[in-house]
C-alpha positions as CSV (number, residue, x, y, z in Angstrom):
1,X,10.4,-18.1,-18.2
2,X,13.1,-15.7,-19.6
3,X,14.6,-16.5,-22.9
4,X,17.8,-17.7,-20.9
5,X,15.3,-20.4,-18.9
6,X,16.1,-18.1,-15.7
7,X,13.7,-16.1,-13.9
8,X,10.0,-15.1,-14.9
9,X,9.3,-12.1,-17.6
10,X,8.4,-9.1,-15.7
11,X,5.6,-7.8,-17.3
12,X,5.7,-3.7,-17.8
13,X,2.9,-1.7,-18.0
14,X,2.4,-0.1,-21.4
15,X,-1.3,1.8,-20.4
16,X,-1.0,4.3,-18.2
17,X,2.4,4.0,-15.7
18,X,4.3,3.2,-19.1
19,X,8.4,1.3,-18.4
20,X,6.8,0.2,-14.5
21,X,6.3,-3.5,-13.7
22,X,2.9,-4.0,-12.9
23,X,1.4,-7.7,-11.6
24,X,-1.8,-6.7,-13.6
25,X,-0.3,-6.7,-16.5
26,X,-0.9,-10.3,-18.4
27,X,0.2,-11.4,-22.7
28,X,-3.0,-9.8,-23.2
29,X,-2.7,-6.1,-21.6
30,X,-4.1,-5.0,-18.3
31,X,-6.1,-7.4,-16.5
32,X,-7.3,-5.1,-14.0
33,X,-10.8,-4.0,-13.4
34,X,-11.0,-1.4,-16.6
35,X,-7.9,-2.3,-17.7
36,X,-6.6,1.1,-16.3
37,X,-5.2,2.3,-12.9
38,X,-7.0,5.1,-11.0
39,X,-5.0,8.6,-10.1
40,X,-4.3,8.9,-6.6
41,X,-7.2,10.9,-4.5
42,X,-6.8,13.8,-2.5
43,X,-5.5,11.7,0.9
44,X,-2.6,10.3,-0.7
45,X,-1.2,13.6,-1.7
46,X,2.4,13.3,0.0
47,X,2.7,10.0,0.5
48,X,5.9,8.1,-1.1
49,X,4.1,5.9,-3.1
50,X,2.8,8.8,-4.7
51,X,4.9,9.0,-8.3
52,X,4.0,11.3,-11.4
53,X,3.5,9.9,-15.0
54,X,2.7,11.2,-18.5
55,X,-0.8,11.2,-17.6
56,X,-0.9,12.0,-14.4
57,X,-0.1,11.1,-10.5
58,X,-0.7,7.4,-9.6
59,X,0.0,4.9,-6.7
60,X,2.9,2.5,-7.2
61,X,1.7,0.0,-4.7
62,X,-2.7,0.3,-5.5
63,X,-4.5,0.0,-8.9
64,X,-7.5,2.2,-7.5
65,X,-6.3,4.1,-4.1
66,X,-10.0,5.5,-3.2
67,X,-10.9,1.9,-2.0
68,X,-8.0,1.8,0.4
69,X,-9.4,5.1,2.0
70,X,-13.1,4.0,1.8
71,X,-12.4,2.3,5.4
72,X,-10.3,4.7,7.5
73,X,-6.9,5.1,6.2
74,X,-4.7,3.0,3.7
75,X,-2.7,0.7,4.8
76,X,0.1,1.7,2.4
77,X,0.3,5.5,3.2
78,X,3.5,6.5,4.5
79,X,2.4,10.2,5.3
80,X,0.5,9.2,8.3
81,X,1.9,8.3,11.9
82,X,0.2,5.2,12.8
83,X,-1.5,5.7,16.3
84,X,-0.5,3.0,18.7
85,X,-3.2,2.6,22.0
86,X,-1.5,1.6,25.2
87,X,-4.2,-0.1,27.4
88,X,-3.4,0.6,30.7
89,X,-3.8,-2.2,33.1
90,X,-5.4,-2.4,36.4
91,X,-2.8,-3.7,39.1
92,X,-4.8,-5.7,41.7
93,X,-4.0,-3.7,45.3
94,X,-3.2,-6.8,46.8
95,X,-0.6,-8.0,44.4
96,X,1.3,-4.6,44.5
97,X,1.7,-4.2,48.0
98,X,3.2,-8.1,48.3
99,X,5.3,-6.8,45.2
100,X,6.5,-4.1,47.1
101,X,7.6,-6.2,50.2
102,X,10.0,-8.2,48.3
């Protein structure tokens, strides 16, 4: 709780996106695995999410953006057009021409 009894105390990172809030970031530093973020990797370059610090460019949604990617793409990326498959459906010959004397 805040000092005023309102709220929870966002935690800001002080390791490597220095002044961001970060969920990872616990009384005790960086819980996450290293207790470091990972830069971005070559597929995120010009996404949004994308933002430049001291030490370098990281993700502000992912600790470690090369697992995202290991699969196919990330599901965070706004660079890439998601492809959306229409399945076209077979009409029974039947049915459409009963359709079509209506």
């Amino acid at each position: 709780m805040t000092p005023d009894g309102k709220g929870v105390i966002p935690m800001v990172c002080v390791s490597v996106k220095e002044g961001t809030e970060c969920i990872f970031m616990t009384k005790k530093g960086c819980s996450f695995n290293g207790g470091v973020c990972h830069q971005i990797v070559e597929e995120c370059r010009g996404c949004n999410r994308a933002s430049e610090f001291d030490s370098g460019w990281y993700c502000t949604a992912c600790p470690d953006p090369s697992v995202k990617w290991k699969n196919g793409h990330c599901n965070f990326a706004t660079h890439i057009a998601k492809e959306v498959q229409v399945e076209k459906t077979k009409i029974n010959p039947l049915k459409a021409s009963k359709r079509k004397g209506r």
